[in-house]
N, C-alpha and C positions, 0 to 999 in steps of 0.2 A: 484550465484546471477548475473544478469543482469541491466545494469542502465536502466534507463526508463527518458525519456526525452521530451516534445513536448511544443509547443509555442500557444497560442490561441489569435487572432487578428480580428478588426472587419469584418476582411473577409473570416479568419476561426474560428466559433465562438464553434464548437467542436471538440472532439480526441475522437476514442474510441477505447478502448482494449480488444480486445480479443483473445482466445486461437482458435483453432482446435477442434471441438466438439469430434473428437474421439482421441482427446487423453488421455490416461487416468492421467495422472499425478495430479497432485494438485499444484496448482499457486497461490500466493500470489503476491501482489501488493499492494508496501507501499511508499505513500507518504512523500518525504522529507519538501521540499520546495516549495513553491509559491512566484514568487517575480515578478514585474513588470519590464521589459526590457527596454535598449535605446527609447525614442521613446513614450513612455506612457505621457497621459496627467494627467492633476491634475483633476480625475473622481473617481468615485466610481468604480470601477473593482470587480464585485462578479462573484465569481469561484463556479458553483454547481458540485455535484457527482451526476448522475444518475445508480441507479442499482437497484435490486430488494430486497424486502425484505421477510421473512420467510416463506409469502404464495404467494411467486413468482408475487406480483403484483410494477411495476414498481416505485420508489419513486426516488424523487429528494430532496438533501441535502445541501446547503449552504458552503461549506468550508471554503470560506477565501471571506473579503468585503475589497480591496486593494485601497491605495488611494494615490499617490505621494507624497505628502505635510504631510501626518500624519502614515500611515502605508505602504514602498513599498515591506515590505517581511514576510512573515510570516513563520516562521517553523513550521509542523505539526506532529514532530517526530516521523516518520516511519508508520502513519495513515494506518493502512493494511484492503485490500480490496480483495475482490475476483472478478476477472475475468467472465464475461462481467460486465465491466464498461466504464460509458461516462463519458467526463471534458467536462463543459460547462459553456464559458462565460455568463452570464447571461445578464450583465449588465456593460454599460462601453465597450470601443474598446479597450483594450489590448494597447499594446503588455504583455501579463502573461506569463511568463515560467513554467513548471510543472518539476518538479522533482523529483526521485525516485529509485526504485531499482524494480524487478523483480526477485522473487525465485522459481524456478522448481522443486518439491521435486517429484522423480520418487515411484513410487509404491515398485518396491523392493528395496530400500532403507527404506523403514519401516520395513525392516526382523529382521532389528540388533535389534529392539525393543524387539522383541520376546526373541531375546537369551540374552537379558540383565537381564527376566526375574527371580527368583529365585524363585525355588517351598522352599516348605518347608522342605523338605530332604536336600536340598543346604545349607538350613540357618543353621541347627543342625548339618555339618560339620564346619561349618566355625567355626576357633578359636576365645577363648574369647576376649573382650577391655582391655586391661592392662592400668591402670596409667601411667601417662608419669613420669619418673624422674626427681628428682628436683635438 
């Protein structure tokens, strides 16, 4: 796991994330926090996600409507996404912090999956459940 970090302000009003198209891995990206920084005024601050949805056409998502005086943080416990994704201020000048983590799960690390498997000859070795003692 990787932290993932970026700040959006009215002068940068997006981030966006993405991997290396050949690489083959599988990346997750999971939001912690949204919270408004030093500096932020008493505004509405909406955070969107842009990415695509199942039939690859672009959509944009709302995450967090952040406001000093009533809401300056929001947790969004571990919100996972996949890579290419944008943060976009929508509305409001920031200062927003984004926060997260980033996971790289490489290709042959899904082998062990394979041998954890158990055919059916496995299971008709394995000894019975015994009772626990009392």
């Amino acid at each position: 796991n990787l932290l993932l970090g970026c700040e959006l302000t009215a002068s940068t009003k997006s981030y966006t994330f993405q991997v290396d198209e050949e690489d083959d891995s599988d990346h997750i990206l999971a939001l912690s926090v949204v919270c408004l920084t030093d500096g932020a005024k008493d505004e509405c601050n909406v955070v969107e996600v842009i990415g695509r949805n199942h039939e690859n056409q672009e959509i944009a998502v709302p995450v967090a409507n952040l406001k000093l005086s009533c809401q300056p943080l929001l947790s969004l416990d571990n919100f996972k996404l996949q890579p290419p994704v944008t943060f976009r201020l929508a509305a409001g000048s920031g200062p927003v912090h984004l926060a997260g983590w980033h996971r790289i799960m490489h290709r042959e690390d899904a082998s062990f999956e394979e041998d954890d498997d158990l055919s059916e000859e496995d299971e008709e070795e394995l000894p019975p459940i015994m009772p626990a003692k009392k």
